[in-house]
N, C-alpha and C positions, 0 to 999 in steps of 0.2 A: 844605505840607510833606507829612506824611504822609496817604494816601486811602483812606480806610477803609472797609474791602473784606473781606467775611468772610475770603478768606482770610490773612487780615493781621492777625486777633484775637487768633489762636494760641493755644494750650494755657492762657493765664491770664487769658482774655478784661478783658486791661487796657484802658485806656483809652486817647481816644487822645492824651489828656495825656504819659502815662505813657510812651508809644510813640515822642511826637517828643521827650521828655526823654531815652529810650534812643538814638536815631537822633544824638541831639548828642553825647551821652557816644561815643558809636562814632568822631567827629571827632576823637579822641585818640589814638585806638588807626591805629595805620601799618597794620596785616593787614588793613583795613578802606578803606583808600586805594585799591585797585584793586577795587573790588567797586562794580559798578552803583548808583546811589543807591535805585531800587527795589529788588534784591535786599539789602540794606541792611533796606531797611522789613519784606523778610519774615525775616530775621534778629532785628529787632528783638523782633520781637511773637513771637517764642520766647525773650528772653532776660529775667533775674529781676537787678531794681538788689540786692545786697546790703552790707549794714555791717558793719564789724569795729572794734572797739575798740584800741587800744593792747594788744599782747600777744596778741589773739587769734589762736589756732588757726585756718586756712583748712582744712588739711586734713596726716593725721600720715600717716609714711612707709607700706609696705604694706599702707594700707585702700584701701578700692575703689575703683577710677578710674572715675566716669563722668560729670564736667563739666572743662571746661575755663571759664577765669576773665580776666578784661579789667580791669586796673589802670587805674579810671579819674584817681580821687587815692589819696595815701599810699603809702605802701614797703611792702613785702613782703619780710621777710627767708627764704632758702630755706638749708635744713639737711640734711647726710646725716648719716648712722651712720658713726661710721670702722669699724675692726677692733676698736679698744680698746672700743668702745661708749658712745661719747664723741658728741655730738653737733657738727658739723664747718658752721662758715654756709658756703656754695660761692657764695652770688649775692645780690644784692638788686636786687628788682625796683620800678622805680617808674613812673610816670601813660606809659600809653600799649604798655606791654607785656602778654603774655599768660602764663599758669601752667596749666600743666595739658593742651596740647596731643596728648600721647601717648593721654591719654585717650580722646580723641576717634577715633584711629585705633586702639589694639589692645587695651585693655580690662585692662593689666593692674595690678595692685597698684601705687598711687602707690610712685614711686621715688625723693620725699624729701618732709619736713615743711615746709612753710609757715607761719609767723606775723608777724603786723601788726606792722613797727615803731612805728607812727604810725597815728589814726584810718584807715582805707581806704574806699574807694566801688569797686564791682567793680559787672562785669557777667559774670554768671552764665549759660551755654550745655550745655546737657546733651546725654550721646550720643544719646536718646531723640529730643530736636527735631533733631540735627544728622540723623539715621536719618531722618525723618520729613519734613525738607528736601529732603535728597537723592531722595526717594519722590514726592513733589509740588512740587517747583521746585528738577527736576535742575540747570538753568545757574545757577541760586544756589547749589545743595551743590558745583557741580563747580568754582565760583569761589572758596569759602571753602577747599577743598578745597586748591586750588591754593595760594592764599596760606599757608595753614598748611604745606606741605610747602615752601616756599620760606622760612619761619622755620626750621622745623626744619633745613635745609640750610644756612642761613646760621648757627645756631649750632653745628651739629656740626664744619663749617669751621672756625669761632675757635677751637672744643676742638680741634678737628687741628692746627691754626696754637700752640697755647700746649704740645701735646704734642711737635713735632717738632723 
């Protein structure tokens, strides 16, 4: 599976237990379907397994955006602010979708709250490694790259398609 190669250690010099445990969780995720199975392995070895409990916070509306997150199991329910200051669910996301993609590209204050309906398993991708991808294994940034502007396209459609 995965051939361990310094540059493939990455920022948490995990293991490579750890690495092809990551490489199988990414088999969930669709953004991840069109990416070469090596550029895969060096995605991997920049991404962090994390748990969320029942009810836990992922991340509250206007704090800082700089990861984007891979629903491996459990739901993620996603929240805006109305006007009234009411807190409003808009989505719930479950195994195999991503949160947090804007991140990635513009950096600016999360533009809603996320919390765990149910235990979660996320895979974790910062702008730090996506920057640092991009820097040394430009055809793996410029592939993930791709695929994330073609999620984003595809759900700005359905919100155009629900608004007209």
């Amino acid at each position: 599976m995965y051939n361990r190669a310094d540059s493939l250690i990455g920022p948490f010099n995990q293991t490579e237990g750890t690495i092809n445990e990551i490489i199988e969780m990414t088999e969930a995720i669709p953004l991840f379907d069109k990416i070469d199975s090596a550029q895969v392995g060096v995605f991997a070895a920049h991404m962090r397994i994390i748990h969320l409990d029942e009810r836990q916070r992922l991340f509250a509306e206007g704090e800082k955006s700089d990861y984007i997150c891979f629903v491996v199991s459990g739901t993620l329910e996603v929240f805006k602010k109305a006007h009234n200051g009411k807190r409003v669910s808009v989505s719930t996301l479950s195994r195999g979708c991503a949160i947090g993609e804007m991140a990635l590209l513009d950096g600016y204050p999360r533009s809603a709250t996320v919390v765990s309906q149910s235990a979660c398993t996320l895979l974790k991708f910062t702008h730090e490694s996506f920057d640092h991808i991009l820097e040394q294994h430009p055809r793996a940034g410029i592939s993930f790259l791709k695929a994330i502007c073609r999620s984003l396209s595809l759900r700005l459609r359905k919100t155009s398609g629900q608004v007209c």
